[in-house]
mmCIF file of the N, C-alpha and C atoms, coordinates in Angstrom:
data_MODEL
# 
_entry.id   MODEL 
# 
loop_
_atom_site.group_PDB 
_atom_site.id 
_atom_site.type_symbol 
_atom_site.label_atom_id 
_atom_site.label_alt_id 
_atom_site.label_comp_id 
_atom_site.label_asym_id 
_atom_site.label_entity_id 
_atom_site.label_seq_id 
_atom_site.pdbx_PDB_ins_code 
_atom_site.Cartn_x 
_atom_site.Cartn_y 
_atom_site.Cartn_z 
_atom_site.occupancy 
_atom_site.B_iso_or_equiv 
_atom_site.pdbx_formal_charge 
_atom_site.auth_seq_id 
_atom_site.auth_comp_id 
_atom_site.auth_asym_id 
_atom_site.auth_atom_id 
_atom_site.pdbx_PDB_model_num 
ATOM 1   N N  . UNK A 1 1  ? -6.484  -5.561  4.079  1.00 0.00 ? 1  UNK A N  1 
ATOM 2   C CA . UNK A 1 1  ? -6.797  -6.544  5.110  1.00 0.00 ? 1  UNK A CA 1 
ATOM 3   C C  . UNK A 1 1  ? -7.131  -5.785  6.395  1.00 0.00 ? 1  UNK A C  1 
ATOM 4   N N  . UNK A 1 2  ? -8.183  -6.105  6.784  1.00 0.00 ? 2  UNK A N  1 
ATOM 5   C CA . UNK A 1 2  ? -9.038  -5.367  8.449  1.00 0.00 ? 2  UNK A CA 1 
ATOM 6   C C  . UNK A 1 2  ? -8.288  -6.210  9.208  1.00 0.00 ? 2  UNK A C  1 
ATOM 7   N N  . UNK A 1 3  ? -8.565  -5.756  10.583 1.00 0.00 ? 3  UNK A N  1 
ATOM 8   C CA . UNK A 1 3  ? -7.990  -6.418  11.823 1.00 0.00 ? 3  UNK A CA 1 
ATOM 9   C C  . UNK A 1 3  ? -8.730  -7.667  11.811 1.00 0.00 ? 3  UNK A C  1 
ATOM 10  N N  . UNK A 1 4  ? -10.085 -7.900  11.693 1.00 0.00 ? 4  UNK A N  1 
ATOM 11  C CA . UNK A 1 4  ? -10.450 -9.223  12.059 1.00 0.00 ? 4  UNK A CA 1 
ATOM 12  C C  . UNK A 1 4  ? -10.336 -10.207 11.388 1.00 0.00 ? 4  UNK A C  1 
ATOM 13  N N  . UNK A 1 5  ? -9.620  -9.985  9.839  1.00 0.00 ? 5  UNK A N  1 
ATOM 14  C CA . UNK A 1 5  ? -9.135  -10.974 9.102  1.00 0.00 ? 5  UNK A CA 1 
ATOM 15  C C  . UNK A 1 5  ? -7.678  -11.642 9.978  1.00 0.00 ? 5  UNK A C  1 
ATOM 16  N N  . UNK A 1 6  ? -7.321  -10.860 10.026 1.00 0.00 ? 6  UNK A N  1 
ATOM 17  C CA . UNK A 1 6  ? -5.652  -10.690 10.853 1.00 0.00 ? 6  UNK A CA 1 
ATOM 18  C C  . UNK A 1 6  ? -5.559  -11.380 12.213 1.00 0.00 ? 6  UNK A C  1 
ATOM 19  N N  . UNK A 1 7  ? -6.642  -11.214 12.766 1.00 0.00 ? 7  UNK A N  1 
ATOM 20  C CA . UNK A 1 7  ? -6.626  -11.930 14.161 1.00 0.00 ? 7  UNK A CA 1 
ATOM 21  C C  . UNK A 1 7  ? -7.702  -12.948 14.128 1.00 0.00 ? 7  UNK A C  1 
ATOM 22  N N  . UNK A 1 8  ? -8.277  -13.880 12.843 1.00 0.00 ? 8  UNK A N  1 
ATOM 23  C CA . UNK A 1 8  ? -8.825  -14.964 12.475 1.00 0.00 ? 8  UNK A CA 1 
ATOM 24  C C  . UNK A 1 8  ? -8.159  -15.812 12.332 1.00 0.00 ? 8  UNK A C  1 
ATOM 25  N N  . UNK A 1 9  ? -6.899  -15.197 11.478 1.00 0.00 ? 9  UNK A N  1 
ATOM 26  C CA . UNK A 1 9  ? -5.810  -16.226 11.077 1.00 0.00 ? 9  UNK A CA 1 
ATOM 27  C C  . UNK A 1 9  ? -4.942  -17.046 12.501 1.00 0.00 ? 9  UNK A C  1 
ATOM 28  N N  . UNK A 1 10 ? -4.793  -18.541 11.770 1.00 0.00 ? 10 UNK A N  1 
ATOM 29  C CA . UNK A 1 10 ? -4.342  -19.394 13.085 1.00 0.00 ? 10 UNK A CA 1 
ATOM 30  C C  . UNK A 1 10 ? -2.885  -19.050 13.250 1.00 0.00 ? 10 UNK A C  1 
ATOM 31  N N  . UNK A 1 11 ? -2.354  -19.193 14.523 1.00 0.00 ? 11 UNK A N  1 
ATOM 32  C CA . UNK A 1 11 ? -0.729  -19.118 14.874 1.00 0.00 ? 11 UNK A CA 1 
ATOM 33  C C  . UNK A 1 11 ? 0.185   -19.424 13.994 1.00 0.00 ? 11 UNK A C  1 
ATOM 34  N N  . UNK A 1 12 ? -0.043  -20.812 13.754 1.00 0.00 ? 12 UNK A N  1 
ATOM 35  C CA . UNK A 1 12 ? 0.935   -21.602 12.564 1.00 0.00 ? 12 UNK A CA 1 
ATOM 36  C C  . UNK A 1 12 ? 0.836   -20.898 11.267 1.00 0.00 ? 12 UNK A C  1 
ATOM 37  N N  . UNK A 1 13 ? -0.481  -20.229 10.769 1.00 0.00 ? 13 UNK A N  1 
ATOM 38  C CA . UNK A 1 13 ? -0.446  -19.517 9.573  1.00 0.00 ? 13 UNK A CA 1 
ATOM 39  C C  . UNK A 1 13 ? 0.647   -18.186 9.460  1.00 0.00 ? 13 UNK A C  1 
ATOM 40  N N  . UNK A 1 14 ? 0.180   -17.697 10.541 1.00 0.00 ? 14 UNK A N  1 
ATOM 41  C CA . UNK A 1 14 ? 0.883   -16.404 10.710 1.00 0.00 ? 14 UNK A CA 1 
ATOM 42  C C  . UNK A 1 14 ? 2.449   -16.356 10.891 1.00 0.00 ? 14 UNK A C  1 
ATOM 43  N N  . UNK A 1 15 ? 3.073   -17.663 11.509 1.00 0.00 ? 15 UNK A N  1 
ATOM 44  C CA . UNK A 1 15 ? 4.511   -18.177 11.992 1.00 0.00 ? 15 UNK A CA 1 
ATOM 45  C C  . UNK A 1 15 ? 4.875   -18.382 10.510 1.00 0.00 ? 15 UNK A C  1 
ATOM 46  N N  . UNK A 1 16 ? 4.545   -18.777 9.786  1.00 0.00 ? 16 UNK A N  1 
ATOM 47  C CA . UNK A 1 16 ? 4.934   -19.056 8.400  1.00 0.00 ? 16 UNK A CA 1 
ATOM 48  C C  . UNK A 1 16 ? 4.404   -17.615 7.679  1.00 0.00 ? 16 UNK A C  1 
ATOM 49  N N  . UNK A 1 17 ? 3.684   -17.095 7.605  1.00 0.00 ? 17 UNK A N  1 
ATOM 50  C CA . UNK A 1 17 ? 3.986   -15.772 6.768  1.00 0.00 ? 17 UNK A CA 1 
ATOM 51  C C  . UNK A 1 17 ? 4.975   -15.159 7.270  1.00 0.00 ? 17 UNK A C  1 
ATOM 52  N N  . UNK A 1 18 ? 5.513   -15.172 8.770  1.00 0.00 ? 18 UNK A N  1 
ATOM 53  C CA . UNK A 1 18 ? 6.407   -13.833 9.431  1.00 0.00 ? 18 UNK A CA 1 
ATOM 54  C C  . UNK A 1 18 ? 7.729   -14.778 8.931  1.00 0.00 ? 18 UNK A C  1 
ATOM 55  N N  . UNK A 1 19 ? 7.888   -16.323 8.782  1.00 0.00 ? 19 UNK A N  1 
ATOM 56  C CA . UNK A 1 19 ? 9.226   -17.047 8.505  1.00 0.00 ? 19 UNK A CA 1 
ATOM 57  C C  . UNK A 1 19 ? 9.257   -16.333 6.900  1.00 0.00 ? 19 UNK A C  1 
ATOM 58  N N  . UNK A 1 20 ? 8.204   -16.584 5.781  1.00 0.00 ? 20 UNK A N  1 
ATOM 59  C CA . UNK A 1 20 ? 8.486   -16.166 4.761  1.00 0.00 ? 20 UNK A CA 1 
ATOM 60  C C  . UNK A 1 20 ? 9.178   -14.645 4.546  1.00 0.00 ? 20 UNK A C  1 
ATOM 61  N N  . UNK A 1 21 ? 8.517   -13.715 5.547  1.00 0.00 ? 21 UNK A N  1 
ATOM 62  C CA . UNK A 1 21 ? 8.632   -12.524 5.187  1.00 0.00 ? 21 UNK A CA 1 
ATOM 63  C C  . UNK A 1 21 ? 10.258  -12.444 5.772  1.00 0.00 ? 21 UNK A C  1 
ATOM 64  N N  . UNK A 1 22 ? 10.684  -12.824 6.861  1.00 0.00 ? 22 UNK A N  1 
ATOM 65  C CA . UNK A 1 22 ? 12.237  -13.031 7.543  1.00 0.00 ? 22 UNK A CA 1 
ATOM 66  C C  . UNK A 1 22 ? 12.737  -13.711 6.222  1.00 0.00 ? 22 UNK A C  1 
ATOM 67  N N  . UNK A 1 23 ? 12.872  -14.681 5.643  1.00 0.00 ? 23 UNK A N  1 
ATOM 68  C CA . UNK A 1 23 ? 13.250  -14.748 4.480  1.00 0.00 ? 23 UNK A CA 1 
ATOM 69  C C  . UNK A 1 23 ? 13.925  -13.886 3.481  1.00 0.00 ? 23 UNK A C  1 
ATOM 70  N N  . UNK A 1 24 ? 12.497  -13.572 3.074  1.00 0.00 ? 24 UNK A N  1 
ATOM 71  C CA . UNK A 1 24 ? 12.866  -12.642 1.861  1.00 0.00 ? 24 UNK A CA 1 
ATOM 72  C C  . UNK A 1 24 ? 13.826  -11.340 2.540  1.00 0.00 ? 24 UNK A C  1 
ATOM 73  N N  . UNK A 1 25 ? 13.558  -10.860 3.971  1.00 0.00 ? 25 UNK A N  1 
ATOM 74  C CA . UNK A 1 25 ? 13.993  -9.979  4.497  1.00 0.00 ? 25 UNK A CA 1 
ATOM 75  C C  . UNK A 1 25 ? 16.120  -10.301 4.608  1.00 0.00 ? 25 UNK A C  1 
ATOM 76  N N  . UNK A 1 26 ? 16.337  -11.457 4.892  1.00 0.00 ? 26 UNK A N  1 
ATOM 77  C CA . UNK A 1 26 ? 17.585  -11.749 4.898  1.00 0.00 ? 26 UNK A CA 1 
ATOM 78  C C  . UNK A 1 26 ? 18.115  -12.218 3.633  1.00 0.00 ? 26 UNK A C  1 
ATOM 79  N N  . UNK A 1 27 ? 17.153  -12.615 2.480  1.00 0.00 ? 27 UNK A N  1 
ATOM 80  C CA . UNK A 1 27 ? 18.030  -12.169 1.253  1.00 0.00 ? 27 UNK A CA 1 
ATOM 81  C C  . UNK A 1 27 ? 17.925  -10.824 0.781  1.00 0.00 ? 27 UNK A C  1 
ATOM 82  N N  . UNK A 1 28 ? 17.827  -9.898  0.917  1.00 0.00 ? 28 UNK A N  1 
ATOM 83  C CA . UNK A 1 28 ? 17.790  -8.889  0.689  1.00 0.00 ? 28 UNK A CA 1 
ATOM 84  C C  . UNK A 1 28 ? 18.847  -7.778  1.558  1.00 0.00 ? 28 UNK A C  1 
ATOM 85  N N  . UNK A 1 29 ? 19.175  -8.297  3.077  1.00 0.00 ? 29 UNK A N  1 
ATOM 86  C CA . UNK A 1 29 ? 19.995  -8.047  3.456  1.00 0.00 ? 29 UNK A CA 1 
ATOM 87  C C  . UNK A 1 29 ? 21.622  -8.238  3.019  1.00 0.00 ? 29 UNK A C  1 
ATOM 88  N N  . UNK A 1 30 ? 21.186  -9.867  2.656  1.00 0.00 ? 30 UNK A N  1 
ATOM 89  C CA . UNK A 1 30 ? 22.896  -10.332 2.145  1.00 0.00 ? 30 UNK A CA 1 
ATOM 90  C C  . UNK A 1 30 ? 23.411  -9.800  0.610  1.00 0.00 ? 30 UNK A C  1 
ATOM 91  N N  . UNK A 1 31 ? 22.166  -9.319  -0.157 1.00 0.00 ? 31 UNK A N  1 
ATOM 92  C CA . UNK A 1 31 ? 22.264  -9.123  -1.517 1.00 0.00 ? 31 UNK A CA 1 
ATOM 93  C C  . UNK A 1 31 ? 22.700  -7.468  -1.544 1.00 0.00 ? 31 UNK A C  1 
ATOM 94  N N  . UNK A 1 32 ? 21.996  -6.993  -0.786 1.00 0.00 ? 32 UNK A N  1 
ATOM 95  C CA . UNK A 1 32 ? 22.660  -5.534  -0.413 1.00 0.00 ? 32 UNK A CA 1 
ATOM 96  C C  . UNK A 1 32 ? 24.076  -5.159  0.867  1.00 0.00 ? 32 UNK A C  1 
ATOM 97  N N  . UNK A 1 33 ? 24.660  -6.068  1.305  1.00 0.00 ? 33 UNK A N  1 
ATOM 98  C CA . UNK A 1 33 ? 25.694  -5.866  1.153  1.00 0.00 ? 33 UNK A CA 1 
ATOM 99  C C  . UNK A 1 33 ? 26.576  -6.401  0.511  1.00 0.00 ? 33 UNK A C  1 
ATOM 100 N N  . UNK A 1 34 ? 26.538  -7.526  -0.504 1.00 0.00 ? 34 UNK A N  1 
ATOM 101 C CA . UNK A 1 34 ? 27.707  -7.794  -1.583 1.00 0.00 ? 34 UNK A CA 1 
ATOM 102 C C  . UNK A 1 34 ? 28.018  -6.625  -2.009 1.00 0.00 ? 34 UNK A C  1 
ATOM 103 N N  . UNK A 1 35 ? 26.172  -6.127  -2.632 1.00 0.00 ? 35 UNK A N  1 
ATOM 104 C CA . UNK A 1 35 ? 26.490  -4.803  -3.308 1.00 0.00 ? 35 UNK A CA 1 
ATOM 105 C C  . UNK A 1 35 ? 26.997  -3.714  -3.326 1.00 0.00 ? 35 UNK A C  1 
ATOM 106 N N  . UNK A 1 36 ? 27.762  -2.803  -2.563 1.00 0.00 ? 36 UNK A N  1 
ATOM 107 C CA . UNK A 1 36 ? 27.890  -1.778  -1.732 1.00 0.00 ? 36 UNK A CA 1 
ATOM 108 C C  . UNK A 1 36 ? 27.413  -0.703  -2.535 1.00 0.00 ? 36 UNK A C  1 
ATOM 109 N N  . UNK A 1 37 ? 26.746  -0.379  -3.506 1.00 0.00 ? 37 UNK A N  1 
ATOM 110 C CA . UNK A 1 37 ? 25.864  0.489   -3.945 1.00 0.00 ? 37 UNK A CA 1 
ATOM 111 C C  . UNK A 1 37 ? 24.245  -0.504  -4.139 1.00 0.00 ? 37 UNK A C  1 
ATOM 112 N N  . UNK A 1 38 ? 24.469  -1.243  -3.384 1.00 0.00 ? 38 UNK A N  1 
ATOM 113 C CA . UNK A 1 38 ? 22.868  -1.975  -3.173 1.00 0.00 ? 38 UNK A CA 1 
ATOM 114 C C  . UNK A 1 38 ? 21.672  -0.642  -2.742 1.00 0.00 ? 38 UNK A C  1 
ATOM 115 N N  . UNK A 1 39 ? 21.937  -0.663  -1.237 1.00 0.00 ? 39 UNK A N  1 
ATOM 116 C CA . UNK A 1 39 ? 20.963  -0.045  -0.735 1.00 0.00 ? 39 UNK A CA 1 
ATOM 117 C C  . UNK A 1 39 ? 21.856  1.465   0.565  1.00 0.00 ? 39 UNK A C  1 
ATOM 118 N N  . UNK A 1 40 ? 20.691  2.232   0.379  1.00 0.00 ? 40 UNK A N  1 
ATOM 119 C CA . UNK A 1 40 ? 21.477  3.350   1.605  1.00 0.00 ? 40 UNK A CA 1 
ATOM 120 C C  . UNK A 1 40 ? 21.626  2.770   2.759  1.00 0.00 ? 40 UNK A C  1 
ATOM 121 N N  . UNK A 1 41 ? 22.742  3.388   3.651  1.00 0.00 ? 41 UNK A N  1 
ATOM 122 C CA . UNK A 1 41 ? 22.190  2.804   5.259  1.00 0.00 ? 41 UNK A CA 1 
ATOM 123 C C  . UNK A 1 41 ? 21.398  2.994   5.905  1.00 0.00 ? 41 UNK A C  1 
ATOM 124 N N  . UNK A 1 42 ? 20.708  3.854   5.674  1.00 0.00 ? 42 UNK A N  1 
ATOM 125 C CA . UNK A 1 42 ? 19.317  3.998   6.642  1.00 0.00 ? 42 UNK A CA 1 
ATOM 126 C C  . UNK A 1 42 ? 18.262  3.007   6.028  1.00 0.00 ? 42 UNK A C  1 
ATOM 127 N N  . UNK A 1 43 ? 18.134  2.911   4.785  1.00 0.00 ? 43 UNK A N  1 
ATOM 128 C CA . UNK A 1 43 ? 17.293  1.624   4.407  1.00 0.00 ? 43 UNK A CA 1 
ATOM 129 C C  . UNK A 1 43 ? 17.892  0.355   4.721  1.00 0.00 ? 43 UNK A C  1 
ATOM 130 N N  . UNK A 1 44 ? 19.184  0.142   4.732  1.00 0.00 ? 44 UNK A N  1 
ATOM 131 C CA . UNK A 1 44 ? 20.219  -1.030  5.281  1.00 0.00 ? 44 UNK A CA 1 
ATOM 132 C C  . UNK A 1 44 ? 19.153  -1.174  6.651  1.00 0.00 ? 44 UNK A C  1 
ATOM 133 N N  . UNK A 1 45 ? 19.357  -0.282  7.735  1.00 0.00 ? 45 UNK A N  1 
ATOM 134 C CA . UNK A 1 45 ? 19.320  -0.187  9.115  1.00 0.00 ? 45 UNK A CA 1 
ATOM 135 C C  . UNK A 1 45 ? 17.344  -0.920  9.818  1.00 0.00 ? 45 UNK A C  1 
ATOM 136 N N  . UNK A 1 46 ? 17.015  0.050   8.292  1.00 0.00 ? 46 UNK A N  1 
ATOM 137 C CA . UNK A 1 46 ? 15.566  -0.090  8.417  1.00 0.00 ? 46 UNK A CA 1 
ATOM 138 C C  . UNK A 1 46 ? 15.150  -1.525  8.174  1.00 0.00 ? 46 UNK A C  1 
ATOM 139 N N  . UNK A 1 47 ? 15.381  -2.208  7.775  1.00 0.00 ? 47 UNK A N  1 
ATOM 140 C CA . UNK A 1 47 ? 14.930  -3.912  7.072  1.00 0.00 ? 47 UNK A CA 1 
ATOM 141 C C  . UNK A 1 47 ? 15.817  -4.575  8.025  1.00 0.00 ? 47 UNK A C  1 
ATOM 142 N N  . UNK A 1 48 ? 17.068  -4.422  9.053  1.00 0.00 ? 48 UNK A N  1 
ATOM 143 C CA . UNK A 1 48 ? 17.812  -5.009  9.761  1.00 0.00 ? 48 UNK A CA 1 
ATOM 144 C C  . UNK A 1 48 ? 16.710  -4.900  11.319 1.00 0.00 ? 48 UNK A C  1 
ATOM 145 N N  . UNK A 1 49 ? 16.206  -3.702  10.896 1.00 0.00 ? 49 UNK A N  1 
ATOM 146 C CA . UNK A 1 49 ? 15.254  -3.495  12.536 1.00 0.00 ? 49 UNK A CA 1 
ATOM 147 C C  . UNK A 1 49 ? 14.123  -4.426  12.121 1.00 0.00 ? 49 UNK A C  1 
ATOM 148 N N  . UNK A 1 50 ? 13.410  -4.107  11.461 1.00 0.00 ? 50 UNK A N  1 
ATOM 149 C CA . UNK A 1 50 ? 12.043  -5.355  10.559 1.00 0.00 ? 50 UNK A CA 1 
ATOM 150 C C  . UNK A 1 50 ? 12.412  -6.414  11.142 1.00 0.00 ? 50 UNK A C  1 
ATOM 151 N N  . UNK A 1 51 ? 13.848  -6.929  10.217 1.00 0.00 ? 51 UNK A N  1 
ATOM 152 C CA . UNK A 1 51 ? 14.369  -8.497  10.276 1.00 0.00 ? 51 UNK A CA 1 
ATOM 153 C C  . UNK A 1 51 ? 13.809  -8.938  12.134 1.00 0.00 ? 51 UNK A C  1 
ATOM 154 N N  . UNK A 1 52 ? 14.685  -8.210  12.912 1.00 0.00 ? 52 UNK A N  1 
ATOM 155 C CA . UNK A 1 52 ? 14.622  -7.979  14.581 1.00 0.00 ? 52 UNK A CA 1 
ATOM 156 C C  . UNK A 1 52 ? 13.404  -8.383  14.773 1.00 0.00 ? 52 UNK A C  1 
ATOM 157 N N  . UNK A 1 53 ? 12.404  -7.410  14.445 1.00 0.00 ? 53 UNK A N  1 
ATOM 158 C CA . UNK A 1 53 ? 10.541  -7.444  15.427 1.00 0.00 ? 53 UNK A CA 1 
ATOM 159 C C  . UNK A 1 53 ? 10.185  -8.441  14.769 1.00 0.00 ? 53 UNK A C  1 
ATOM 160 N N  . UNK A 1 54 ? 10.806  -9.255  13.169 1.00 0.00 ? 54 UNK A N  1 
ATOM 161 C CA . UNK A 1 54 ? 10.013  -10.483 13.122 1.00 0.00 ? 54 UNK A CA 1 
ATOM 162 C C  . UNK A 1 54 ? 10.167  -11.268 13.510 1.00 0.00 ? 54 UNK A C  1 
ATOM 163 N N  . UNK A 1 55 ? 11.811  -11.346 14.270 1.00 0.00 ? 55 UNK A N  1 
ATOM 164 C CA . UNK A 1 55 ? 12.256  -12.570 14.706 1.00 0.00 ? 55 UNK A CA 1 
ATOM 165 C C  . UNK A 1 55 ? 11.743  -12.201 16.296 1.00 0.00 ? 55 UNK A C  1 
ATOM 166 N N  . UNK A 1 56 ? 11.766  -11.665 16.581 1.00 0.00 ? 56 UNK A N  1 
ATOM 167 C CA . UNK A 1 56 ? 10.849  -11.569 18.253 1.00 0.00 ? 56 UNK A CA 1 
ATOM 168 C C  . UNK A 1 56 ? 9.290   -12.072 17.889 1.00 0.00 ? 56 UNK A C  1 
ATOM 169 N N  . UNK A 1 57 ? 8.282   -11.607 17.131 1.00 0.00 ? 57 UNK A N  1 
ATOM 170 C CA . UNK A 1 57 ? 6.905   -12.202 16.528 1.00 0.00 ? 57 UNK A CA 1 
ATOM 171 C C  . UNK A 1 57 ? 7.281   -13.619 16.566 1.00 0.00 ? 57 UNK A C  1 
ATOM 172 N N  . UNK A 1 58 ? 8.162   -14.398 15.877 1.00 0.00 ? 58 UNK A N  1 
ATOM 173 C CA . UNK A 1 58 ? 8.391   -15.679 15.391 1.00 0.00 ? 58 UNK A CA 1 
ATOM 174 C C  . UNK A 1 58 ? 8.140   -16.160 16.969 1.00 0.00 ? 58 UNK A C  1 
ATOM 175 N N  . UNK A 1 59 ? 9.335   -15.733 17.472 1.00 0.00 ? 59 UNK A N  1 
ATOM 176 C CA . UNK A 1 59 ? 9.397   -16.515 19.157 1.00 0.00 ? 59 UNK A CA 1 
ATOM 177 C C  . UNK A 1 59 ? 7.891   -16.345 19.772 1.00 0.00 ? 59 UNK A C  1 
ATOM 178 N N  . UNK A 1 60 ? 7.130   -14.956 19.652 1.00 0.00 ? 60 UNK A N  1 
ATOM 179 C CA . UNK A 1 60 ? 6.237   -15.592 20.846 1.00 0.00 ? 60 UNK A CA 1 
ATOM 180 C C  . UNK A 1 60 ? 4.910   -16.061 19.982 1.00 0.00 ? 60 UNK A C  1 
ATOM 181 N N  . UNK A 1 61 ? 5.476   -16.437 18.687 1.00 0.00 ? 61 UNK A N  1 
ATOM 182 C CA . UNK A 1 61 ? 4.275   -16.850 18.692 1.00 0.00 ? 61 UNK A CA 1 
ATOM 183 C C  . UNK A 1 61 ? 4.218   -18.350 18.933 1.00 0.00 ? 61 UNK A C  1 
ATOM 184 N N  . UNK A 1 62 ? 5.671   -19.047 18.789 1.00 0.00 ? 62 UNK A N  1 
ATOM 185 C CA . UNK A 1 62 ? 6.777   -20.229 19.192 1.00 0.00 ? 62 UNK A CA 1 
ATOM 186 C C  . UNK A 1 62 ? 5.870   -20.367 20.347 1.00 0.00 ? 62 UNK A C  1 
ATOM 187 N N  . UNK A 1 63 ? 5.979   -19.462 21.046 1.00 0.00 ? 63 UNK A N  1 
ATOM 188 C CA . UNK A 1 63 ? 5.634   -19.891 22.547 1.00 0.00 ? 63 UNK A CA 1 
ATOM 189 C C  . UNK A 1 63 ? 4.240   -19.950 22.928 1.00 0.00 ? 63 UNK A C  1 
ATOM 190 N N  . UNK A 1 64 ? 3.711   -18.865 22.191 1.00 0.00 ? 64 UNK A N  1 
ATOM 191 C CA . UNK A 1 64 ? 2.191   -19.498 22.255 1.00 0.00 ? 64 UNK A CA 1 
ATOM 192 C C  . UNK A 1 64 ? 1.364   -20.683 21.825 1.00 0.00 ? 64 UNK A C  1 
ATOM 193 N N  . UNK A 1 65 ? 2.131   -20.950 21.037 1.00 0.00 ? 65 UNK A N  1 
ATOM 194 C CA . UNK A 1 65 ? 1.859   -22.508 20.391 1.00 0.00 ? 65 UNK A CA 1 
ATOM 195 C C  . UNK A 1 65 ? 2.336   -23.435 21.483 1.00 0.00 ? 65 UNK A C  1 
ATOM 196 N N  . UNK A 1 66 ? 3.466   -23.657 21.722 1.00 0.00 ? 66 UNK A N  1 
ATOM 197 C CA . UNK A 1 66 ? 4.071   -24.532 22.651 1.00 0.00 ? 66 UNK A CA 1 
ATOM 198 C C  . UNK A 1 66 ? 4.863   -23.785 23.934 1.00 0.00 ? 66 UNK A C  1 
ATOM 199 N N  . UNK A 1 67 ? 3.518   -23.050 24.825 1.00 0.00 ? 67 UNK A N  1 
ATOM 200 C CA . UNK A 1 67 ? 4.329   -22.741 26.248 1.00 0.00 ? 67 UNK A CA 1 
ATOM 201 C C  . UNK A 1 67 ? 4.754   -24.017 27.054 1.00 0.00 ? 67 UNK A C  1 
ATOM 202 N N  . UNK A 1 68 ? 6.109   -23.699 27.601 1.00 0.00 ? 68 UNK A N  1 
ATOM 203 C CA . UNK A 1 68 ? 7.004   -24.332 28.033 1.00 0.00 ? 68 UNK A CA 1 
ATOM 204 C C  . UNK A 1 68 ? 6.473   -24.642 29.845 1.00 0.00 ? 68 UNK A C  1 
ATOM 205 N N  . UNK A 1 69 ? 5.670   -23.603 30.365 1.00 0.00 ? 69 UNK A N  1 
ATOM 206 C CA . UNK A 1 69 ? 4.864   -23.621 31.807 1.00 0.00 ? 69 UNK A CA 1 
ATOM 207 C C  . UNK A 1 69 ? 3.419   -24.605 31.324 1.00 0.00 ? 69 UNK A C  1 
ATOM 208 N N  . UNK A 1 70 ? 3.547   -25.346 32.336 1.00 0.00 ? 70 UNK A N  1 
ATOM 209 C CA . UNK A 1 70 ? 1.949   -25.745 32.463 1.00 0.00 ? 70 UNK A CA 1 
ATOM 210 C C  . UNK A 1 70 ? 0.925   -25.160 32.863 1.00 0.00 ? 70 UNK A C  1 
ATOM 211 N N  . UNK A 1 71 ? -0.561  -25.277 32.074 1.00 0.00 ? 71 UNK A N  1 
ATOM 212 C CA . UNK A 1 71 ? -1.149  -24.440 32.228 1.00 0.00 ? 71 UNK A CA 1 
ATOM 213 C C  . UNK A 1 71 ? -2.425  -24.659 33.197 1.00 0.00 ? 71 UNK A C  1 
# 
């Protein structure tokens, strides 16, 4: 996928791929620590930081859809 596919796609599309991908990202979190030979901690650490920048993506894209200032 090129950039201009990527920045074609509408807000709401993209808010729902980054919700899906947070998803799968937090079962995978909870499934690797039941496990405690799930996953290493640095891969633990690594998908916990992911989880983070998608849930910041989610918000602004929240906000670009529905800014809260009038425009």
């Amino acid at each position: 996928m090129d950039a201009d596919t990527h920045d074609q796609r509408s807000p709401q599309r993209r808010l729902i791929e980054l919700q899906i991908e947070h998803a799968d990202l937090d079962a995978m979190i909870d499934q690797a620590s039941e496990n405690a030979g799930g996953l290493d901690e640095l891969r633990l650490r690594r998908l916990k930081k992911r989880r983070l920048a998608l849930r910041d993506e989610m918000a602004r894209l929240h906000w670009l859809m529905d800014p809260k200032e009038p425009a």
